[in-house]
C-alpha positions as CSV (number, residue, x, y, z in Angstrom):
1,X,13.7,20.5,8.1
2,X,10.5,19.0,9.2
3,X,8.6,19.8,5.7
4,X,11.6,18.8,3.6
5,X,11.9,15.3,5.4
6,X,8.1,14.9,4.3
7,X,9.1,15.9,0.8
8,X,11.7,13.4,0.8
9,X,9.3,10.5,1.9
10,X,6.9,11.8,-0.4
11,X,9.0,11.4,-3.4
12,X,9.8,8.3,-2.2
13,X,6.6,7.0,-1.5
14,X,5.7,7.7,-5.0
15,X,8.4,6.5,-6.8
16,X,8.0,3.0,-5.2
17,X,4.2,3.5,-5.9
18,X,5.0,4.0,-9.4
19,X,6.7,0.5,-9.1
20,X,10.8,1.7,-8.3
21,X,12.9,-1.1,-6.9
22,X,15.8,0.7,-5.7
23,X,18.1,-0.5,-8.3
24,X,20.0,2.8,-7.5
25,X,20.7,3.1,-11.6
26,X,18.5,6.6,-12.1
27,X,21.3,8.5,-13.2
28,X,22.7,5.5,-15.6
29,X,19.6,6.0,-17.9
30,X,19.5,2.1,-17.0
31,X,16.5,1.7,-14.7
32,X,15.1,-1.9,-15.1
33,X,11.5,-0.5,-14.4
34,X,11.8,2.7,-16.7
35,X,11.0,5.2,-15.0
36,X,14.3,6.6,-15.1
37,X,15.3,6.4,-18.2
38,X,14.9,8.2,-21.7
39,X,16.3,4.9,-23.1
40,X,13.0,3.8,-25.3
41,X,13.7,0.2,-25.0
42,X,13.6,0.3,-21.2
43,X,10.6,3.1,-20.8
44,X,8.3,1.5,-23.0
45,X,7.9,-1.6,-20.2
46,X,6.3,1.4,-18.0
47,X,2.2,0.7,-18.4
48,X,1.6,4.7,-17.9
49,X,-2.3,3.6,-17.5
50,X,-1.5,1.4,-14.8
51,X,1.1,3.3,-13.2
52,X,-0.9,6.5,-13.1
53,X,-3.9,5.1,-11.1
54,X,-1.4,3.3,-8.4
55,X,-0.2,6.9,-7.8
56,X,-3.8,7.9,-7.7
57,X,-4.7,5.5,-5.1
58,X,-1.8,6.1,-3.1
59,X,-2.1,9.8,-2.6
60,X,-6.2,9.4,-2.1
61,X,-5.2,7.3,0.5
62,X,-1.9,9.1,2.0
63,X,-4.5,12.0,2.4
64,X,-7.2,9.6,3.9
65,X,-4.8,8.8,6.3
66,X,-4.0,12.3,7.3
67,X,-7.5,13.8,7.9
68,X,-8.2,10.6,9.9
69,X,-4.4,11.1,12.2
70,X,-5.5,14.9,12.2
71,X,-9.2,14.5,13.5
72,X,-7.9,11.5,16.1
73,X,-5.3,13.9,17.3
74,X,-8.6,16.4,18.0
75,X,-7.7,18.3,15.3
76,X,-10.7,20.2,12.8
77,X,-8.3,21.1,10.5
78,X,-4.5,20.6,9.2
79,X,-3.4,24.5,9.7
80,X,-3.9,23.4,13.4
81,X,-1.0,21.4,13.1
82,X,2.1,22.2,15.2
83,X,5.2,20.7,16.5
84,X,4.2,20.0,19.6
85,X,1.1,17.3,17.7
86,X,4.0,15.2,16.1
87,X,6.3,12.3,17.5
88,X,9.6,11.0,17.3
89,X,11.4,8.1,18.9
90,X,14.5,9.5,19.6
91,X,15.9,5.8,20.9
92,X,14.8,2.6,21.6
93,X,12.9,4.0,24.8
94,X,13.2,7.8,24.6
95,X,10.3,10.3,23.0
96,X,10.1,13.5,22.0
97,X,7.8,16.1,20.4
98,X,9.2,17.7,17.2
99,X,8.8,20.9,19.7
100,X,11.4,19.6,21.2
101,X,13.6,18.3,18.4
102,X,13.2,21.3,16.6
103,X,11.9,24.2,18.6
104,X,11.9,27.8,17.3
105,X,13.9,30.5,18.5
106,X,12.4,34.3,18.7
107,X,13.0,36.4,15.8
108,X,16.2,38.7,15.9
109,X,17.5,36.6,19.3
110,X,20.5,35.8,17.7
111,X,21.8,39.7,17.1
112,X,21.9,40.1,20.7
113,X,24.0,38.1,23.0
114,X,21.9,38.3,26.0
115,X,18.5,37.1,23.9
116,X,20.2,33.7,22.7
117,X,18.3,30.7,23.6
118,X,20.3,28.4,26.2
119,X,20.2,25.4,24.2
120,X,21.7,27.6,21.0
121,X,24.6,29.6,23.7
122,X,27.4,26.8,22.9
123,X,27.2,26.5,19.5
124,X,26.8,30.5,19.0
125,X,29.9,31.5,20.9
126,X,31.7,28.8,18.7
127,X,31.0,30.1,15.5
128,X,32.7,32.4,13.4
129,X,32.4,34.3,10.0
130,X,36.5,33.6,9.7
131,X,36.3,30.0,9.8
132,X,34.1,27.4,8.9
């Protein structure tokens, strides 16, 4: 969840680096900035030598970014990044560690029922390979 989320943003983050307005058109083969398009009338306004080295910068500088969050946080290196390191306002006044939001459960705990996690108990005896 927590990697695919950053893989969303990511995209996203380049696509708008790459100079996307939104026009929510990619699957018309209409995109007013060409990116998404095969049309040749509407790809050939894309300057690929321009384009390319905003992408450039942006990533040099999305992983700038990251090594300095990572060695503020106390960090040496990125594989010492856990859950528990990252953030999330919840609500307008609530906080919570991605520990929290998204904490792991023990391997095989949900075979058993007496190893089920209490937070997971409601949901488990709920569910049912009968119906959905």
């Amino acid at each position: 969840m927590i990697i695919t989320r950053i893989k969303e943003d990511s995209l996203r983050d380049m696509m708008l680096a790459l100079g996307c307005i939104h026009s929510r058109s990619c699957n018309t083969n209409k995109c007013p900035t060409g990116i998404t398009t095969q049309n040749p009338a509407r790809y050939k306004a894309l300057d690929i030598d321009d384009k390319s080295k905003r992408v450039v910068n942006y990533q040099n500088s999305t992983v700038k970014h990251l090594a300095e969050l990572i060695a503020t946080s106390g960090l040496k290196d990125i594989d010492e990044l856990e859950p528990e390191h990252i953030n999330r306002r919840v609500n307008g006044t609530q906080i919570k560690n991605y520990a929290e939001l998204y904490p792991n459960i023990k391997s095989c705990c949900l075979l058993g029922c007496n190893n089920i996690p209490e937070n997971w108990k409601t949901e488990w005896e709920k569910a049912s390979a009968k119906h959905w």
